[in-house]
Structures are given as C-alpha cells and as structure tokens.
C-alpha positions as CSV (number, residue, x, y, z in Angstrom):
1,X,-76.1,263.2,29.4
2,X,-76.9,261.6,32.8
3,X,-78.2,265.0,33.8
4,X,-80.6,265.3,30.7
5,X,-82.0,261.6,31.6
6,X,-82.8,262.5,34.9
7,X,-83.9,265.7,33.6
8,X,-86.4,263.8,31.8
9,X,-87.5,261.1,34.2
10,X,-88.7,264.1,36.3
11,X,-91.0,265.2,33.7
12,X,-94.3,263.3,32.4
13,X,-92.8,263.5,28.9
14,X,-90.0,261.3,29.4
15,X,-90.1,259.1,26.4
16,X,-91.0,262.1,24.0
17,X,-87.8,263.9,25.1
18,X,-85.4,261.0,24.7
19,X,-86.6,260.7,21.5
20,X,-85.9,264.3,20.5
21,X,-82.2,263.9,21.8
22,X,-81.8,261.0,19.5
23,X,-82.8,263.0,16.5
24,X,-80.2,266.1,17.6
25,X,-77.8,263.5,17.6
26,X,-78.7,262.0,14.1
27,X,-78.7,265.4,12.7
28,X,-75.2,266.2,14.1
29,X,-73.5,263.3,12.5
30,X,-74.4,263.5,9.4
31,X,-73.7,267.0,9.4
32,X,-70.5,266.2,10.3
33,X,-70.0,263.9,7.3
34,X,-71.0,266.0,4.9
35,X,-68.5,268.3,5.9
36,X,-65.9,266.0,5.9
37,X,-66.9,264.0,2.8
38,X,-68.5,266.7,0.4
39,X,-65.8,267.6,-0.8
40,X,-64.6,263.9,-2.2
41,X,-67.9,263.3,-3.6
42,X,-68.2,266.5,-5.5
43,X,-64.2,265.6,-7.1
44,X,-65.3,262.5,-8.3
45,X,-68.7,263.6,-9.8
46,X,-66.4,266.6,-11.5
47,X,-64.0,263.8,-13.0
48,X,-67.0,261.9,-14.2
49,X,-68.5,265.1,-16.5
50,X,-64.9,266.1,-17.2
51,X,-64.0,262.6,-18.9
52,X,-67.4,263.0,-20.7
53,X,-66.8,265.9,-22.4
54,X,-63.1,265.9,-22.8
55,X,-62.2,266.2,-26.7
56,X,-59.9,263.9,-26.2
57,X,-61.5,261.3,-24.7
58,X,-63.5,259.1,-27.5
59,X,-66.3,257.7,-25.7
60,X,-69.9,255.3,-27.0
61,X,-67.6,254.8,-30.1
62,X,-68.2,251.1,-32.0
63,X,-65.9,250.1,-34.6
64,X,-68.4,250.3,-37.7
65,X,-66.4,247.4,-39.3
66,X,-68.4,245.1,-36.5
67,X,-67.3,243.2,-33.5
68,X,-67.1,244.3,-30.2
69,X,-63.5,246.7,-31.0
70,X,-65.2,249.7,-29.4
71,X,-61.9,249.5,-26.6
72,X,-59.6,250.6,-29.6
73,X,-61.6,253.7,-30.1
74,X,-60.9,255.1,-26.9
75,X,-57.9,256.9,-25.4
76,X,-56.5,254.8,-22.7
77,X,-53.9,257.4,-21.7
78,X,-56.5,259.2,-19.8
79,X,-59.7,257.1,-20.3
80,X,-61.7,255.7,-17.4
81,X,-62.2,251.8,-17.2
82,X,-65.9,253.0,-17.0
83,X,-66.0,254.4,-20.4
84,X,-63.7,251.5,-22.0
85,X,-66.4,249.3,-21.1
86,X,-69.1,251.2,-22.3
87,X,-67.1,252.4,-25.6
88,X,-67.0,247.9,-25.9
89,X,-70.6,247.1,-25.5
90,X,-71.8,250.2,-27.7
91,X,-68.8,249.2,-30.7
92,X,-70.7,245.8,-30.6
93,X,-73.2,247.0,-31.0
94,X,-73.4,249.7,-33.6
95,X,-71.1,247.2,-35.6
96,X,-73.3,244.3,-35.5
97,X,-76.4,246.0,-36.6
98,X,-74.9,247.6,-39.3
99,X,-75.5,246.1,-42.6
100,X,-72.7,244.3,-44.2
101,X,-70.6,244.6,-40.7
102,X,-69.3,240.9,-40.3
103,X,-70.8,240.5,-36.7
104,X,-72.9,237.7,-35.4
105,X,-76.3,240.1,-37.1
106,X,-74.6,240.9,-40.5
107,X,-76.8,241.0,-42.9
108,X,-75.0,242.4,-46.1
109,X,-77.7,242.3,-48.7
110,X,-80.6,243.4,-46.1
111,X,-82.8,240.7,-46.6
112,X,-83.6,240.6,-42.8
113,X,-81.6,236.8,-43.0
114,X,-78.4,236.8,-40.8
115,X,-75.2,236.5,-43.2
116,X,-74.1,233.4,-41.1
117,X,-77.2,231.3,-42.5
118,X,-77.7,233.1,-45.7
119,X,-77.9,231.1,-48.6
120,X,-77.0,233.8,-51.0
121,X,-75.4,236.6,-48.6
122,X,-74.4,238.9,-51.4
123,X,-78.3,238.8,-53.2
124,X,-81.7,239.8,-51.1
125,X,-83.4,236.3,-51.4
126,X,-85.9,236.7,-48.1
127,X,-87.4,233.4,-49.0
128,X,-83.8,231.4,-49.4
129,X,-85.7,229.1,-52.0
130,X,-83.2,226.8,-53.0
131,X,-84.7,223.8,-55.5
132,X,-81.9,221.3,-56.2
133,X,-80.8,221.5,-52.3
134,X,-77.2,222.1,-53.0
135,X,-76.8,224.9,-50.5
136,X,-77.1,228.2,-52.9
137,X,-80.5,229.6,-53.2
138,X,-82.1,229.7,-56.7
139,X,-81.2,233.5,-56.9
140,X,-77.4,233.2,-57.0
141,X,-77.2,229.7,-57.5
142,X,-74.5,229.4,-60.3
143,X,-75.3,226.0,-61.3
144,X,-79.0,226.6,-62.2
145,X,-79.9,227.9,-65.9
146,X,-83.3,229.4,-67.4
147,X,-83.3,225.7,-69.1
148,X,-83.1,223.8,-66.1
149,X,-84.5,224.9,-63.0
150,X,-83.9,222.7,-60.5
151,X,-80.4,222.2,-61.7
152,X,-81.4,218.0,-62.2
153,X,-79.9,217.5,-65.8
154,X,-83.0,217.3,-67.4
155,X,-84.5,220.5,-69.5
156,X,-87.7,222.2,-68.6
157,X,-89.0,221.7,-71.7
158,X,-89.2,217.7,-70.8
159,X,-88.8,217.6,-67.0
160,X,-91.9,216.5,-65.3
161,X,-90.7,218.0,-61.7
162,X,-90.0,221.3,-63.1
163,X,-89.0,222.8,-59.1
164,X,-87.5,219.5,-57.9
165,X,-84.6,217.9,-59.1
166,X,-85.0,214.3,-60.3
167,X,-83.1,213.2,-62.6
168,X,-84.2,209.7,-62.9
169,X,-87.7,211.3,-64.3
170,X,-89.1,208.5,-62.4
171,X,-93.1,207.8,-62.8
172,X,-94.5,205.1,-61.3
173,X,-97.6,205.4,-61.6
174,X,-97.8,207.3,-64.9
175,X,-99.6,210.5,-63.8
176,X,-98.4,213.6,-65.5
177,X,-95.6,214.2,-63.1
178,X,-92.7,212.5,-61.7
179,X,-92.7,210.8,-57.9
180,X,-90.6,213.3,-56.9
181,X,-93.6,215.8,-57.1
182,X,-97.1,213.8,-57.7
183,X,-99.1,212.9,-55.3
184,X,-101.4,210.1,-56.5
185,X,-103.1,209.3,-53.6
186,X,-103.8,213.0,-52.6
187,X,-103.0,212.6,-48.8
188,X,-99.9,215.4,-49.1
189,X,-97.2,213.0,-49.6
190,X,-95.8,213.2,-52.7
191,X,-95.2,209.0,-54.4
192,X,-91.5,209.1,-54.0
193,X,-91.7,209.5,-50.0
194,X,-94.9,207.9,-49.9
195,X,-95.3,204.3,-47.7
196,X,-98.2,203.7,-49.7
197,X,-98.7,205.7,-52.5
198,X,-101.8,204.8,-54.0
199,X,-103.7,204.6,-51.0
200,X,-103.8,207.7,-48.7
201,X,-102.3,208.1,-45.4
202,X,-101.3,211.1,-44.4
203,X,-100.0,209.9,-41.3
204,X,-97.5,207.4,-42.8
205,X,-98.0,204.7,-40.0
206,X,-95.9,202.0,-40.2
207,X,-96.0,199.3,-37.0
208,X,-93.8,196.9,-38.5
209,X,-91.0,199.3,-39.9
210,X,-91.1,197.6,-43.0
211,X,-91.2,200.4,-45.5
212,X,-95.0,199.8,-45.8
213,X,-97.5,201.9,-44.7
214,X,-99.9,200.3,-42.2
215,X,-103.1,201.4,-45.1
216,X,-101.6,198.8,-47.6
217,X,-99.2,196.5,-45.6
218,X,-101.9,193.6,-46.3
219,X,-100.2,190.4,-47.1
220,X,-101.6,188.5,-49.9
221,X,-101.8,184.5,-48.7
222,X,-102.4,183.3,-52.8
223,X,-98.9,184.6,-53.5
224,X,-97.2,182.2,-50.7
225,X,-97.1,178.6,-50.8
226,X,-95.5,175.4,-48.7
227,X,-94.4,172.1,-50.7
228,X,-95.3,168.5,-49.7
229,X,-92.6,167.1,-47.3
230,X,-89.3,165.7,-48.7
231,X,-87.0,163.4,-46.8
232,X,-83.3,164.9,-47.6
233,X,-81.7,162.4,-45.7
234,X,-82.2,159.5,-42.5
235,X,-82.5,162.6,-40.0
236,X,-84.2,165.5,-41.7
237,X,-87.7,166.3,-43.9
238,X,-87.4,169.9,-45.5
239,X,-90.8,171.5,-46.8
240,X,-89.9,174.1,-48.6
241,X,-91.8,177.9,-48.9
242,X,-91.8,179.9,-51.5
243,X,-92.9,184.0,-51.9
244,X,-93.5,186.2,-54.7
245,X,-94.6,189.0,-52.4
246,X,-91.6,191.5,-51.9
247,X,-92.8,192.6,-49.0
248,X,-91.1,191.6,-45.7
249,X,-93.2,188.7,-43.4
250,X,-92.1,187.1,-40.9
251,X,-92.4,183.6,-39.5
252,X,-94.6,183.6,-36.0
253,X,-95.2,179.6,-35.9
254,X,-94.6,176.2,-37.2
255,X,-96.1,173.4,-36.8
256,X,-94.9,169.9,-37.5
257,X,-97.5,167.2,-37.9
258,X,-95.7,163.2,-37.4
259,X,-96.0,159.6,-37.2
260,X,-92.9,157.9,-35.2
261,X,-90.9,155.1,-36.8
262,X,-88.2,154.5,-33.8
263,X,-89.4,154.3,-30.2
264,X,-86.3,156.1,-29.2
265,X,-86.6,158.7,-31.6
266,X,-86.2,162.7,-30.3
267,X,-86.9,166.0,-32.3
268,X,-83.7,167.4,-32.7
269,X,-83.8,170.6,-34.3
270,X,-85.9,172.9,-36.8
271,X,-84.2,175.6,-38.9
272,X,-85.2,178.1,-41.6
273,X,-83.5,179.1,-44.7
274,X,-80.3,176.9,-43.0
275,X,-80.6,179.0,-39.9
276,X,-81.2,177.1,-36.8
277,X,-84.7,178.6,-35.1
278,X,-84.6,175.8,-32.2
279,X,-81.7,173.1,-31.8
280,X,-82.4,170.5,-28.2
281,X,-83.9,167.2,-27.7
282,X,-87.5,166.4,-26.9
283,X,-89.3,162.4,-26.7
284,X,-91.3,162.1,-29.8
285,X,-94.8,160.8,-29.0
286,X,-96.0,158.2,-31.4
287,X,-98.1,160.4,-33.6
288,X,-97.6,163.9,-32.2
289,X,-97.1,167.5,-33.3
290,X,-94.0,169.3,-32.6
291,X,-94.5,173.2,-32.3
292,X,-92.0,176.3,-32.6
293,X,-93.1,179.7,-32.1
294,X,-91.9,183.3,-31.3
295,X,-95.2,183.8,-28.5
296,X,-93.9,180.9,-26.5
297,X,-96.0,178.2,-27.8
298,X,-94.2,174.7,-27.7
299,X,-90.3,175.6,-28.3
300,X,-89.5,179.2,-28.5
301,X,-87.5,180.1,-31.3
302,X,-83.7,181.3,-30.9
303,X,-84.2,183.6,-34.2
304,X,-86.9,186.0,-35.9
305,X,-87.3,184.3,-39.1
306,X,-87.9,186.5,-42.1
307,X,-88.4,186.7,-46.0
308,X,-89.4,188.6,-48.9
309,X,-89.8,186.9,-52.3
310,X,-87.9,184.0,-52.8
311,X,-87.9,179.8,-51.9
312,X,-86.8,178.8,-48.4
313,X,-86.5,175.3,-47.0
314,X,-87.6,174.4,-43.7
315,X,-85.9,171.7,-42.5
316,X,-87.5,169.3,-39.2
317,X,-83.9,167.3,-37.5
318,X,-84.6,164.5,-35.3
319,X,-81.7,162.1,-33.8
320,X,-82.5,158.5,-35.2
321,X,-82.5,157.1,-38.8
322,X,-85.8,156.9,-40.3
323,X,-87.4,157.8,-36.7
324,X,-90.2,159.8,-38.1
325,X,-92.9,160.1,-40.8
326,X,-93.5,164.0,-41.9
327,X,-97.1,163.9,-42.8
328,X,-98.0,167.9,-42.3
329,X,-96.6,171.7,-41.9
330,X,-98.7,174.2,-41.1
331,X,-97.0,177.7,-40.5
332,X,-98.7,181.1,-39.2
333,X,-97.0,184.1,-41.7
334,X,-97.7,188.0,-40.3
335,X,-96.5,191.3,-41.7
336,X,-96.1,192.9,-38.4
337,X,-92.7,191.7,-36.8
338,X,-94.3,191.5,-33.2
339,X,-98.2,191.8,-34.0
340,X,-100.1,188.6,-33.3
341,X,-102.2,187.0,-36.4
342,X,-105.7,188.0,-36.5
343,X,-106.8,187.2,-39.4
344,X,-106.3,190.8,-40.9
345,X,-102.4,191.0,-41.1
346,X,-101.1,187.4,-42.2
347,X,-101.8,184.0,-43.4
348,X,-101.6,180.4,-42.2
349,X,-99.5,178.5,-44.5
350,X,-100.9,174.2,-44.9
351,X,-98.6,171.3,-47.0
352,X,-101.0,169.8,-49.2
C-alpha cells in the first residue's frame, strides 16, 4: 500500500488515484459479504414464503364471532410470531365489522348505529327516536301502544302533547297544547322550560338566577308594602313588609329614620325576618338616620336578605329603654341579587 501512495504522489493525478483504490476496496468487502451472508438471507426469505403458503399454517384468519381471537385460528406448533400477530389484528378486525359480531362496531340490525349505544339493537331505527325518554326507542319500545304514543298515561285521542309525555296535561296558558310542547311566546322554547313564557327570549338570560328570565323579571312596587312603625318592647320598633309577588327580591338597603329619647342611647342591632343583618353598637345622634346596606353604605349587612310572597318584620334594637323614637323606614328592594337599583329592576319601599 505504501508503494501505491508513493506511486501516486509521483504522478499529477494523485488525489484521483487514491480515490479509485478506495472504491476497489469498497467493492471487495461487500463482495465478500455477500458471499458469506447470501446464503442466510436467502433461508430466511425461503421460511417466510414457506410459512405463507403452508396448508397447515392458518394465517389473516379473524374469528367471525368478533374480538380480536384471530391467535386461536392459527397453528402455534409451527406458526411464526409474525403471523400470530397479524392472524390478531386481521380476527379483530373482520369480527368487528361484521354485522351482529359483538365487537366494539357491532351493529346487529345494520342501522349504521353501534350496538353499544343502540337504543333498539335488534330493530333498524337509524333515527333512535325515543318519545317518553325511557331508554327504548319508539320502534321496539314495549311500553308504548298505538293509543298512547309517548307512553304518558294519557290516550291520543285526548293528549294535547301527542310526541311528549306529560301526564299532568298541564296548560298554562290555555293554547291548544300542553307546556310540555307549546310555545306561546314563539322564541323556540316550549312554556314548560320557558323563564318567561309569554314574553320571548330565546336566549333564556337570567342574571339573578332566579328562575326568571331577565325579559320579564320586572318587579312590581304596588304589590309590596311597609307598615307604620310598632314599638314591640322598651328596646325594639318592628315595621313589618309584606309581598304578594312570588318572585324572589332581595333586600339592598335600609334606612332607619329617629328621634333620640336617652342621651346614652346606642343602635344595637337590625334584623330581618328574626335574622340578625347587623348586631354592634353605634352613638345615636339626636335626630339621625341609621343605614344598613349590602354596597357598604352605613353598616354592612352580615346576611343577604331575601323574600318571596309573604309578611316579614324588620326589627330596629337599640340598648336603652325607650331611647329612641321610630318615625320612618325607607328600604331599596331589587330583583337582581348583586345588581344595583336603577330604577328599572326594583323599588324603594317608604312607612307612611
């Protein structure tokens, strides 16, 4: 080899003829594998073809029943762990996709719905309608009749939500079919999931998360009202509320007008309904107004006051007999639990 370099260096082609040597050499060794390696390769190829055509080999055989069982189709005495595998993966799936097979894709009555979520698995029902809601769809459903539909009880013949079960038959507002399936307002909520039913809001806002829709959560002031002021003992004057609006409001301020009787007299506490809103002590000026509130105005209430229809007392506590003269109430009513009263959404509440 050292000749051949020096060979080369004496020529003006040395780089070309080093480079030639290299690819002589290249070309020797891997003739020189192939001889010794051929063979091995060739034997292994052979044993590939002759396990693929063996007759007794049993290969790309699923078990039609479903699942992924193709292993159990194959002969293991002389099988390859190559065409195990594959004899699993094609079983699963040639079973799976098989109609009625049981796999994870069943789908025994061809409907193109999955067995597992079928509601009727044994009857082609691609729509799965199902009006009563009881899990079997209409088609197979052995609890519906040709008399009654939806399965509520109540015969078609008199059922005003023929498709939907109702068996109450309620109809609030008298249109000619029940809440269950009329939608008075038109705004594609049918009255029985409707916030506000009669006036349309297809939205179904609801700030307050009262159960009434922002469109007609509009608090009626002429159905509240707050009594004169009654001394119910040497330390407390209740003024008493009362609602016929069902709707929930709450309580966002009172305010409690006085003249004081007893220099040392303090405002003790103020409660609603017997539930204590503030409870401290603070000087009573001699004519003054003490204020709770739920913004922060004057005291801030411990509690979020809150009624429906009904009478509540509210109750002023101070901490010296006879120490003050109740001469007015005023209280600020909203039906939005943390909206603030503009006028739109609540009423201010006077003793006469």
């Amino acid at each position: 080899m050292a000749l051949i370099r020096r060979l080369g260096r004496a020529s003006h082609g040395q780089g070309l003829v080093e480079y030639m040597l290299l690819l002589g050499l290249a070309a020797l060794v891997m003739i020189g594998a192939y001889s010794l390696l051929g063979r091995a390769v060739g034997n292994v190829f052979s044993n590939v073809v002759e396990n693929l055509t063996d007759p007794h080999q049993t290969v790309l055989v699923g078990n039609p029943a479903g699942g992924n069982s193709g292993a159990a189709a194959v002969n293991h005495a002389g099988g390859s762990f190559a065409s195990d595998a594959v004899g699993d993966a094609a079983g699963a799936m040639a079973g799976d996709a098989q109609q009625g097979s049981g796999g994870p894709f069943s789908d025994y009555d061809g409907d193109h719905v999955p067995d597992a979520s079928d509601n009727c698995p044994a009857v082609p029902n691609s729509d799965q309608y199902d009006a009563d809601h009881d899990s079997f769809g209409d088609v197979c459903d052995p609890a519906a009749s040709a008399d009654d539909s939806d399965n509520d009880g109540v015969d078609n013949a008199v059922d005003n939500c023929l498709l939907v079960p109702n068996p109450d038959q309620a109809n609030t507002f008298g249109g000619p079919a029940g809440d269950r399936c009329e939608d008075t307002d038109s705004d594609g909520v049918y009255d029985a999931f409707d916030n506000c039913p009669i006036t349309a809001n297809a939205m179904q806002f609801d700030a307050d998360r009262d159960g009434v829709g922002d469109a007609c959560d509009v608090l009626n002031c002429a159905n509240l009202a707050l009594s004169a002021p009654v001394d119910v003992d040497q330390r407390a004057t209740v003024v008493t509320l009362t609602s016929i609006d069902a709707q929930p409001v709450w309580v966002q301020q009172i305010d409690f007008a006085y003249t004081r009787h007893n220099s040392h007299t303090s405002v003790a506490g103020v409660a609603f309904n017997n539930v204590p809103l503030w409870i401290g002590l603070v000087p009573a000026d001699a004519r003054g107004t003490f204020t709770v509130s739920r913004s922060g105005a004057g005291q801030m209430m411990t509690g979020r006051p809150t009624f429906a229809a009904g009478i509540f007392p509210i109750a002023l506590q101070y901490d010296r007999n006879n120490g003050l003269a109740l001469e007015r109430v005023t209280m600020v009513v909203t039906t939005g639990e943390e909206a603030a009263f503009d006028g739109s959404n609540g009423c201010v509440l006077s003793t006469p």
